[in-house]
Residue, then its C-alpha position, 0 to 999 in steps of 0.5 A: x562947154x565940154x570938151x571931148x577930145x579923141x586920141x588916134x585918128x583911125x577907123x575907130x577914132x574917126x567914128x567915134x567923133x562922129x557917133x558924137x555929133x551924130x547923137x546930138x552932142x554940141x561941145x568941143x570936140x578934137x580928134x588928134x592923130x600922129x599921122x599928116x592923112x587924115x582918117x583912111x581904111x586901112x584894109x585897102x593899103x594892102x590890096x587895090x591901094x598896093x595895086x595902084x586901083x584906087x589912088x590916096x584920095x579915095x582911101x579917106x573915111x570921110x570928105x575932108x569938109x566934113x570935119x570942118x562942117x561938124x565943127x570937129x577940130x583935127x590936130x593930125x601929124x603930131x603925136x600926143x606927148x603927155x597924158x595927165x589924167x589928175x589935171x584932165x589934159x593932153x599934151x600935143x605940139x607943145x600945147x596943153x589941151x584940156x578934156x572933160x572925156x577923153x578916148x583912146x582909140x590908138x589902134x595897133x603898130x606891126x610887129x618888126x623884126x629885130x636888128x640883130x637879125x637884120x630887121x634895120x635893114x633897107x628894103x625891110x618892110x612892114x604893112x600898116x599905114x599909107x605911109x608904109x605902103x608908098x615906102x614900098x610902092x616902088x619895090x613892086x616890079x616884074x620879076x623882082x625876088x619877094x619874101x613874106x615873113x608870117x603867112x596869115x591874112x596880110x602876107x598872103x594880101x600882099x602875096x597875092x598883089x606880088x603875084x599878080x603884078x609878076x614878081x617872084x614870091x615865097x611866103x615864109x611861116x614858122x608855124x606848120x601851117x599858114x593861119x594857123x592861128x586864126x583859121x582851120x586846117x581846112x581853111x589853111x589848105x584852100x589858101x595853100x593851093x590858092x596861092x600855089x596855083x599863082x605861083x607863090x612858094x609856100x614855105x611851112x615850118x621853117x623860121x627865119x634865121x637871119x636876114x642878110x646884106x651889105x646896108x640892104x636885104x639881098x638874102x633871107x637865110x632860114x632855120x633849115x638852111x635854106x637861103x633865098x634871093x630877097x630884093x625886098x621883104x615884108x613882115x607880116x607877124x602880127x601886131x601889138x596894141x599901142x598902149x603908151x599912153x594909157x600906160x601914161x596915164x595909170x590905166x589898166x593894161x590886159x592885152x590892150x587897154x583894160x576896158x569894162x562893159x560900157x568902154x570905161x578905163x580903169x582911170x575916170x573920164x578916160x575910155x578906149x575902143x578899137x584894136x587898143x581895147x579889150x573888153x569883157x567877153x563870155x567869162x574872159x576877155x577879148x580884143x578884136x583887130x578889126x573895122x567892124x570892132x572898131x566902128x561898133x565898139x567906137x559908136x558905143x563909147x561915143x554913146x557912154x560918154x553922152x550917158x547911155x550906160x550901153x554894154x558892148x556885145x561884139x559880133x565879129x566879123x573880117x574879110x579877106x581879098x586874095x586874087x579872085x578869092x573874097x573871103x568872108x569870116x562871121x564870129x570867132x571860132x576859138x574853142x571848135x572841135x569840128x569842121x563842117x564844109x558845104x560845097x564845093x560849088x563851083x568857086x564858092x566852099x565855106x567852112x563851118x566851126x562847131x564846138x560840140x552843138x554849138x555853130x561858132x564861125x564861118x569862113x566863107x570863100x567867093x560865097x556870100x550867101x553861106x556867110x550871111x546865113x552864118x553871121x545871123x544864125x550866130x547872131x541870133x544864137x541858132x545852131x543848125x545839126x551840121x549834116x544839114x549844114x553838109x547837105x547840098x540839098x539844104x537851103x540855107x537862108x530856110x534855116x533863118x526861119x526854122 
């Protein structure tokens, strides 16, 4: 009987496994994760989980007695030690484990500051896992000093949380804008004034020195000299693939994971999906941090290793939640020349990234419609003329059918 075993029990790896079994597969199958929870979402942890209005138990991707119910066998809380790709086994807890297929989907780990500029420091904290948030839970309290190293889309999530519940927050970004590497000017400005509107110092521009104290954070001393009162920080600057075991195993690397068209490594019986993964992309390569690549790019792995020969076509899409704000962002908009925005209307606005005639991406703020008008015209590879885009007047959803 064939064993297909999975390595990272995330969001990808949890639906890769069920993909599996889904599509007919009766052989061995074991989904192993080095964290004890079994497969949670992540986006929450940083939103409603931080704000305590849903609890650990509503985190999870599936009942637990789904597992046991689809004969799905979990090895959780002990990390893979040994990967022999010759031998086809796998190394966890001291037992030798033997594969027919086996995928990687070991997802991304933050980014941490470095030791010598007091990144060891208590009260320090990054945003990734369940375990992360509960470390910090307890540094949420009114009036409390919060600095936020990195101004994209975690710190400014954990920002607003902070804001809300009455602590004092200031976002420190090195770039001369926040998101400036993931979105507009434009879509930097709303943000800006989203987050001064609550009360939140952003500060653009300026870099983090050192942070300072005697065994815990008391201070963060920045680039200009400026320095602020820190009674906790957290670190938002990005994250990195996990790649060690595929390392391990001789596979290609190229900002992840090296994968072909179909998920396949460079090493046989061996497959990647997730934030670990990139693939082939228009000419070049991508890899995509998100829930909807995870979840597409894992289905089709699980299909190319039950022999349907499927190229993966991303079609991207994030979100974002930040106070009252729900942003909603449709394709990639690497390579724009132009901004078109439509609205405001009343709290929705959405900008629009042209590359010439070409439609790239959306980011919608509080307006859905603007979103899934986009994300289908993107699909289906439509570029309305950006005046008509522009004009109140237009109806958008009309354009699905011009």
């Amino acid at each position: 009987m064939a064993h297909f075993v999975v390595v990272g029990a995330g969001q990808a790896g949890a639906s890769l496994v069920a993909k599996l079994r889904a599509d007919g597969f009766a052989g061995q199958i074991t989904l192993i994760g080095a964290e004890a929870a079994t497969p949670y979402q992540r986006p929450p942890l940083s939103k409603a989980y931080l704000l305590g209005e849903i609890t650990a138990d509503r985190l999870a991707l599936r009942a637990d007695s789904f597992y046991a119910e689809q004969d799905i066998t979990l090895k959780l809380g002990q990390p893979v030690t040994v990967v022999d790709a010759a031998a086809r086994t796998v190394t966890v807890g001291g037992e030798t484990i033997a594969y027919d297929e086996l995928a990687l989907t070991t997802g991304s780990v933050p980014r941490r500051l470095p030791a010598a500029i007091g990144g060891d420091l208590a009260g320090v904290h990054t945003v990734r896992t369940l375990a992360d948030v509960d470390a910090m839970r307890d540094e949420f309290v009114a009036g409390r000093h919060l600095v936020i190293i990195g101004g994209g889309y975690i710190g400014l999530e954990a920002a607003a949380v902070a804001a809300k519940l009455g602590l004092i927050v200031s976002v420190v970004e090195m770039a001369p804008r926040i998101l400036q590497r993931v979105a507009s000017a434009e879509t930097s400005a709303y943000f800006r004034k989203l987050h001064g509107d609550h009360g939140v110092a952003v500060l653009e521009g300026v870099g983090l020195e050192q942070l300072l104290g005697d065994g815990r954070v008391t201070t963060a001393q920045l680039t200009d000299g400026r320095a602020l009162r820190a009674d906790f920080v957290i670190v938002g600057v990005g994250i990195l693939p996990v790649t060690d075991l595929a390392e391990l195993a001789g596979c290609q690397l190229d900002n992840g994971i090296r994968t072909d068209a179909h998920g396949r490594t460079s090493v046989p019986h061996i497959w990647a999906a997730g934030d670990c993964a990139s693939f082939p992309w228009q000419g070049g390569r991508l890899r995509l941090e998100s829930v909807g690549n995870a979840i597409d790019q894992a289905e089709l792995v699980a299909e190319n290793m039950l022999g349907a020969g499927k190229e993966y076509v991303a079609q991207p899409w994030f979100w974002s939640d930040q106070y009252d704000c729900k942003l909603q962002i449709a394709g990639l908009n690497t390579g724009y020349d132009q901004i078109v925005t439509r609205g405001p209307e009343g709290e929705a606005v959405s900008f629009w990234y042209y590359r010439g005639a070409q439609l790239l991406a959306v980011d919608a703020m509080n307006d859905p419609r603007a979103y899934m008008v986009g994300k289908r015209l993107i699909e289906m590879g439509r570029s309305p003329d950006p005046a008509l885009i522009a004009d109140p007047a237009t109806n958008l959803k009309a354009l699905l059918k011009a």
